[in-house]
N, C-alpha and C positions, 0 to 999 in steps of 0.2 A: 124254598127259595124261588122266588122269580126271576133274578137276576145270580150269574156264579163266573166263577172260573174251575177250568182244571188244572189239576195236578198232577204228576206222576205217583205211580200208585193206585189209581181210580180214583183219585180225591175230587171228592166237589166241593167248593171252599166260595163263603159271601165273599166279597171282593176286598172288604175290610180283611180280614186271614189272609186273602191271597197276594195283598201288598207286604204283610208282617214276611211273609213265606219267601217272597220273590219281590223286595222293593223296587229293585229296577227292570227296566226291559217292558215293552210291552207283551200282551197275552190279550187270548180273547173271550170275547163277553158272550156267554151263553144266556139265551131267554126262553125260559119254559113259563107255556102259558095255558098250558091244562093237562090233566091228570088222563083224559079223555083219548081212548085210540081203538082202530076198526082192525087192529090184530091182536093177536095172544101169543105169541113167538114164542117159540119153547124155550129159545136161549134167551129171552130177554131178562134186562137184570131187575125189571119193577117186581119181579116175585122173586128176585132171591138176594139184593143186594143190600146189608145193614148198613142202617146212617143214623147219624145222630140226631136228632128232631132240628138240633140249629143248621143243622146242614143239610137237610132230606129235600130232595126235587119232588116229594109227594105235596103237592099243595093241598093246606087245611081246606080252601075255598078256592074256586077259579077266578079269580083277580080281572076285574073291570079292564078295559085301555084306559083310562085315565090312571089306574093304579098304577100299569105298567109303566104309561107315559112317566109316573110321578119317580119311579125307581129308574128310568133310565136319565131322568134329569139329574139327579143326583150320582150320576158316576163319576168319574175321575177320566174323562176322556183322551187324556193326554197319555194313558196308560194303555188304551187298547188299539188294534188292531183289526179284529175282524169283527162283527155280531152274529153268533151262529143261533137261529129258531132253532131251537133242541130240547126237549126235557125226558119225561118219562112219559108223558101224551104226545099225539101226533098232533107235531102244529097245525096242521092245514082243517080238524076238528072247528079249529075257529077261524076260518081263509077270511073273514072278513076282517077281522080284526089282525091278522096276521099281514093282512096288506095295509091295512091303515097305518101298523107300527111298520113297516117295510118303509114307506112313503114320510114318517114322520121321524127316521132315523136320518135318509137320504136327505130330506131337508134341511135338517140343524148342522148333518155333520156330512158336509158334501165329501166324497171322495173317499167316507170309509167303508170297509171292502162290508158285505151284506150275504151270509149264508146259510140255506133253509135244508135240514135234512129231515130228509119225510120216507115215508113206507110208498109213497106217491100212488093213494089208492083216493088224489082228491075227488078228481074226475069223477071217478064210480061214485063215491058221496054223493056230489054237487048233480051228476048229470049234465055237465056242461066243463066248457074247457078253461078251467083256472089258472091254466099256464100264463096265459092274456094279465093275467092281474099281476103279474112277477117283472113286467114288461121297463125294463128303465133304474128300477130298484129294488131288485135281486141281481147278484152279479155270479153267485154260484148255488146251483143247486145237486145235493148227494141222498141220490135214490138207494132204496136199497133192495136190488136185485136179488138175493138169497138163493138162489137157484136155478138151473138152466132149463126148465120145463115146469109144464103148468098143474102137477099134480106134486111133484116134493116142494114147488113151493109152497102149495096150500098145506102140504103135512108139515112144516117148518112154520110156516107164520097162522095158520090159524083163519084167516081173513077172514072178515064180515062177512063180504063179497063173493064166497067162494071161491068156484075153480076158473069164473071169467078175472078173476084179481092178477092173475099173473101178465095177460095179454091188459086189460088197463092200466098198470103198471106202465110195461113199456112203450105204450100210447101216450103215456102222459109223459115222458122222457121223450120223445118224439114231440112232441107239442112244445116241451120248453127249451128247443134247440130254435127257436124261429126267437125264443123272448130272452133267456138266458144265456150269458156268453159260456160259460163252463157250465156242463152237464156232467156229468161222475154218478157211475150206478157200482155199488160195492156188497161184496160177498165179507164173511166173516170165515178166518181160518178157524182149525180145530172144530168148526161145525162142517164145512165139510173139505174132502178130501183132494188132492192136486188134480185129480182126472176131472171132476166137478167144475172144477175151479179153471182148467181150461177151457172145458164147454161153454159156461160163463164167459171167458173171455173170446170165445170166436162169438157167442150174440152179440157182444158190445161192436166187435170189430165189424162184424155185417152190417152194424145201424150205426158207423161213425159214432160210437159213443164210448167213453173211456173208461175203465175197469180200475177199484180200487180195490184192494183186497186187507180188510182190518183186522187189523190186532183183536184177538177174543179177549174182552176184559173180567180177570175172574169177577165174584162177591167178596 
């Protein structure tokens, strides 16, 4: 799927389901647009989470922007609320294209809300600061911190980047507090522990930055 909703449950459901499921009320529109990501997370759900083929965020092929473009022309917009960049690849894999759809959502449909959650290891990719591209139309971005130092997070995520991945992480969370109104960097429960998960929360509080702490979603 390119385009989804969620459910309760862990359900990811085309938008078609998710009106049958939930006719009324708004929800929001997730966009995954590649299979493609510079971690290996040990909790992550792309290696352990079963879906149905009509419903799998695994994409057969990585989808052009016009493809995308063509699946968000077709939504039912009177229905959503927010656009969350999110799949089972890290969006910012394709920052160019991820801005071009950032900039062509804000266009059509001014004033709806725009959020990108990323492992935020663009920087280190790009070699340059892609915070700047978010600048106007991104309105929320949710990093994901994993830990309070720079060696259990490379044992936790894996990173391309190694063991500089943690300190460019939260460089890059520093960089999109000049271009993004809300920054949110989040830890996952039951991967680690409340004593963890405080230390977590005093980095966020030394860098003005706000700590979410998510629900582990079984497979």
């Amino acid at each position: 799927m390119i385009v989804y909703a969620t459910h309760k449950g862990g359900k990811y459901l085309p938008l078609e389901e998710s009106l049958k499921i939930q006719p009324e009320g708004k929800r929001n529109l997730y966009v995954n647009i590649t299979n493609r990501c510079n971690c290996s997370c040990v909790f992550c759900l792309r290696n352990m989470k079963k879906m149905a083929e009509e419903s799998s965020l695994w994409l057969k092929k990585e989808p052009s922007l016009e493809e995308i473009e063509r699946e968000l022309d077709s939504v039912p917009w009177e229905y959503i609320k927010e656009v969350v960049f999110c799949g089972f690849g890290e969006p910012t894999q394709r920052q160019d294209v991820l801005a071009a759809l950032l900039h062509y959502v804000k266009e059509r449909h001014p004033g709806m809300a725009t959020r990108l959650n990323t492992n935020g290891l663009g920087e280190l990719e790009y070699g340059r600061e892609i915070a700047a591209d978010y600048e106007g139309v991104l309105d929320t971005v949710s990093i994901s911190l994993n830990a309070s130092n720079a060696e259990r997070y490379l044992e936790l995520t894996r990173a391309k980047h190694g063991i500089a991945s943690y300190e460019g992480m939260l460089t890059f969370a520093e960089h999109c507090k000049k271009y993004v109104p809300h920054v949110v960097l989040t830890v996952v429960d039951r991967v680690e522990d409340a004593e963890e998960i405080a230390r977590c929360r005093k980095i966020c509080e030394e860098r003005n930055l706000t700590l979410r702490v998510r629900e582990y979603e079984d497979s």
